[in-house]
N, C-alpha and C positions, 0 to 999 in steps of 0.2 A: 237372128241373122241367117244368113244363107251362103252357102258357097259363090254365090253371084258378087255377092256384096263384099266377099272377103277378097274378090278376085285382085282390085287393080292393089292392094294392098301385099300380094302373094310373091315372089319371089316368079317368074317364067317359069312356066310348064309344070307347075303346083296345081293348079288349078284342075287342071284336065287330068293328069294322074286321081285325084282329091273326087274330082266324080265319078271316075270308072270303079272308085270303092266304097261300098255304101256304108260301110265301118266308117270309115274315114270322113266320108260326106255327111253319115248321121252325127260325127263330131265335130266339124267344122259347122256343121248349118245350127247346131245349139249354142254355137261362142255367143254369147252376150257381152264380152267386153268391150271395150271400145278400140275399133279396129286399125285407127293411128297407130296408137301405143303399143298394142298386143294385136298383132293379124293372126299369131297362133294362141290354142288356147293353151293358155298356161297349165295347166295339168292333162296336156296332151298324152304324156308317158304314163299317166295314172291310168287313163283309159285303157289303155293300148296292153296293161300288166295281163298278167294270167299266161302269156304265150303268142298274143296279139302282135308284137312290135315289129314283124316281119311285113305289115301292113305300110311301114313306110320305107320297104328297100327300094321301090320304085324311086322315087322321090328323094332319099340320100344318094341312092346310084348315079344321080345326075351328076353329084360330085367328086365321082369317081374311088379310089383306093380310102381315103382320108372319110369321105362319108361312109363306106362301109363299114369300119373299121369302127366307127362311130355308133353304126347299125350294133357291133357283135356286141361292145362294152356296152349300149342299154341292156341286148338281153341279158349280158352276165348278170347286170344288178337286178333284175326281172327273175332272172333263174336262184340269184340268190337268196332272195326276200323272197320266195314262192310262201315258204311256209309262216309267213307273219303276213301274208295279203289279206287275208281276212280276219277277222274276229266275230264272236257270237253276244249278240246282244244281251239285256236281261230278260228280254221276252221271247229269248230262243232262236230271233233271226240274224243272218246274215251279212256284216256289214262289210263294204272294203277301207283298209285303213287306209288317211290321206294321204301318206308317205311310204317309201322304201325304206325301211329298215331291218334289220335281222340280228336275233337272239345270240349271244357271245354261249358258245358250248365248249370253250377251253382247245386245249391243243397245243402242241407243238410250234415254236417258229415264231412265237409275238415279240420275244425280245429282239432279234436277228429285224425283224421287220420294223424295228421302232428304230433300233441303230443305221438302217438302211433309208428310213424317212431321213433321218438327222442329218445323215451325210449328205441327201440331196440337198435337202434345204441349205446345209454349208453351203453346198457345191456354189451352187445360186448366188450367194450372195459374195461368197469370194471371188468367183469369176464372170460372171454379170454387173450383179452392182458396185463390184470392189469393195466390197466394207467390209467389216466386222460380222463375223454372226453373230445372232444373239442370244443363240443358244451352244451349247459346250459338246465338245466329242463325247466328252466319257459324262455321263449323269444317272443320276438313281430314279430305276423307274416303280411306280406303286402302282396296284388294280384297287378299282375301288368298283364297289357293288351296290345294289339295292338301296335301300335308302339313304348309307354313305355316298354314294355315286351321284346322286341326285343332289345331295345338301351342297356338294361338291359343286357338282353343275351351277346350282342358287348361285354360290357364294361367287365366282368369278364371275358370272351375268354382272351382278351385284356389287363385284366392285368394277368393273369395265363401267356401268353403268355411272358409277362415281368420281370415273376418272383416273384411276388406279388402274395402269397398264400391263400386261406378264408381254411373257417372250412371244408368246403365242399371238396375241394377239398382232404385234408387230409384224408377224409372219406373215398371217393372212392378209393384211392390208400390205405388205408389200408385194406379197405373191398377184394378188388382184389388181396391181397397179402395174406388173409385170405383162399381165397377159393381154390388159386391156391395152397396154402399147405395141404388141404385134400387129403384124399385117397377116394376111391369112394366104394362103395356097390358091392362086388363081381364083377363081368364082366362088370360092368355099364362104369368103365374108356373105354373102345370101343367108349362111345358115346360120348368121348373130339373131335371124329372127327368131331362133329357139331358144334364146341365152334365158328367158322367162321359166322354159318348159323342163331345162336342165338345172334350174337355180329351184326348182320346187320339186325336184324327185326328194331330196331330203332337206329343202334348205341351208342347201351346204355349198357354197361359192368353190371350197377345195376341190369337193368331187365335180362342180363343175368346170374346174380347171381340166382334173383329169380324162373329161372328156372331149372337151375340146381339144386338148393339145394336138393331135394328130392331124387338126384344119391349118394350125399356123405355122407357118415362116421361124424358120429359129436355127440357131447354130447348130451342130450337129450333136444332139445330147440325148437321153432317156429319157421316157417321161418321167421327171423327178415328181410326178406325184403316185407311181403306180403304188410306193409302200403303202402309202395313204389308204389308196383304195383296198389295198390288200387288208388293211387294220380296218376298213368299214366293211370290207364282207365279213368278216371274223365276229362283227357286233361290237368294234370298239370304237370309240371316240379318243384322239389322242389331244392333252392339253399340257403346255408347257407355263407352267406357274412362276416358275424361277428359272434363270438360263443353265442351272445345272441339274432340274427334275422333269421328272415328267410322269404328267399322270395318266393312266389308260381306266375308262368307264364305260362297263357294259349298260 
């Protein structure tokens, strides 16, 4: 494909920003997907790691406050995950890995940070949707590790997979059903066309709640996902099994 071809597909004045930068134009003109569905290429951010991401301030700038702002949290997660961007093969060379993630090195602050998810999430559902939460103020939190952490991960795949629901899961499909019913901030809906490119920084629909938020339309509140983010720069994954546990996995 070529930037020509991705044009009438592009959002206004994408286009010509997209050529005046050969980074940008060398990644647009290799998109192979099909340009209906995906005019950006979904692992847009992947390219752009290392220190790159400043490559698209032009083009979030059109959307003013809410696109920069959008701009700094890529690089946080860029400046986070620096040190797991690559890996060494068995044959010695250099590969980059698919995704952002970053190694859990312990620390101060994860409980405070897991009680501060929990309360948004309350927050959310007592004063948004009215309901019930589905998870408890006060609960018992466990770390789980190595190949405990992993068998861990299996086994809720595995029963989600079965039909067998936790708390957690509730969460995210309702959170994702939340956001998808916003409207966005003036012209900022344009930038759903990266909802592809923010959903595969880690395959994680939450983190890409947290990035978005600052595009949409909404009562006056915090982003209730920043705890979130703050436990995925840390290297944690947070999963609520039962409505009064929860588990954290590096």
């Amino acid at each position: 494909m070529t930037i020509e071809e991705c044009q009438k597909y592009l959002p206004k004045g994408w286009t010509e920003l997209i050529q005046q930068d050969p980074l940008l134009k060398e990644i647009f003109d290799e998109h192979e997907y099909d340009l209906e569905m995906e005019a950006v290429p979904p692992f847009l951010i992947q390219e752009l790691r290392g220190g790159n991401l400043d490559h698209l301030r032009p083009i979030l700038a059109l959307y003013g406050q809410p696109g920069l702002e959008l701009l700094e949290n890529l690089k946080a997660i860029d400046q986070t995950a620096q040190d797991t961007a690559t890996i060494t093969t068995p044959d010695g060379k250099t590969a980059y890995a698919g995704y952002f993630f970053t190694k859990y090195k312990g620390g101060p602050g994860v409980e405070e940070l897991v009680q501060k998810h929990i309360q948004a999430m309350r927050k959310v559902y007592a004063e948004v949707f009215q309901e019930e939460p589905p998870v408890d103020e006060a609960v018992k939190i466990r770390m789980l590790s190595g190949k405990e952490g992993y068998d861990f991960r299996m086994k809720m795949h595995q029963e989600f997979c079965a039909g067998k629901f936790h708390p957690g899961d509730d969460i995210y499909e309702a959170m994702g059903d939340w956001i998808a019913d916003m409207y966005c901030h003036e012209n900022c809906a344009e930038l759903d066309i990266l909802g592809e490119a923010l959903y595969h920084i880690n395959n994680d629909y939450m983190l890409s709640h947290f990035l978005r938020w600052p595009l949409l339309k909404h009562e006056p509140m915090e982003n209730p996902f920043q705890a979130y983010f703050e436990l995925w720069k840390m290297g944690l994954s947070i999963y609520f099994p039962a409505r009064d546990r929860v588990v954290l996995v590096d």
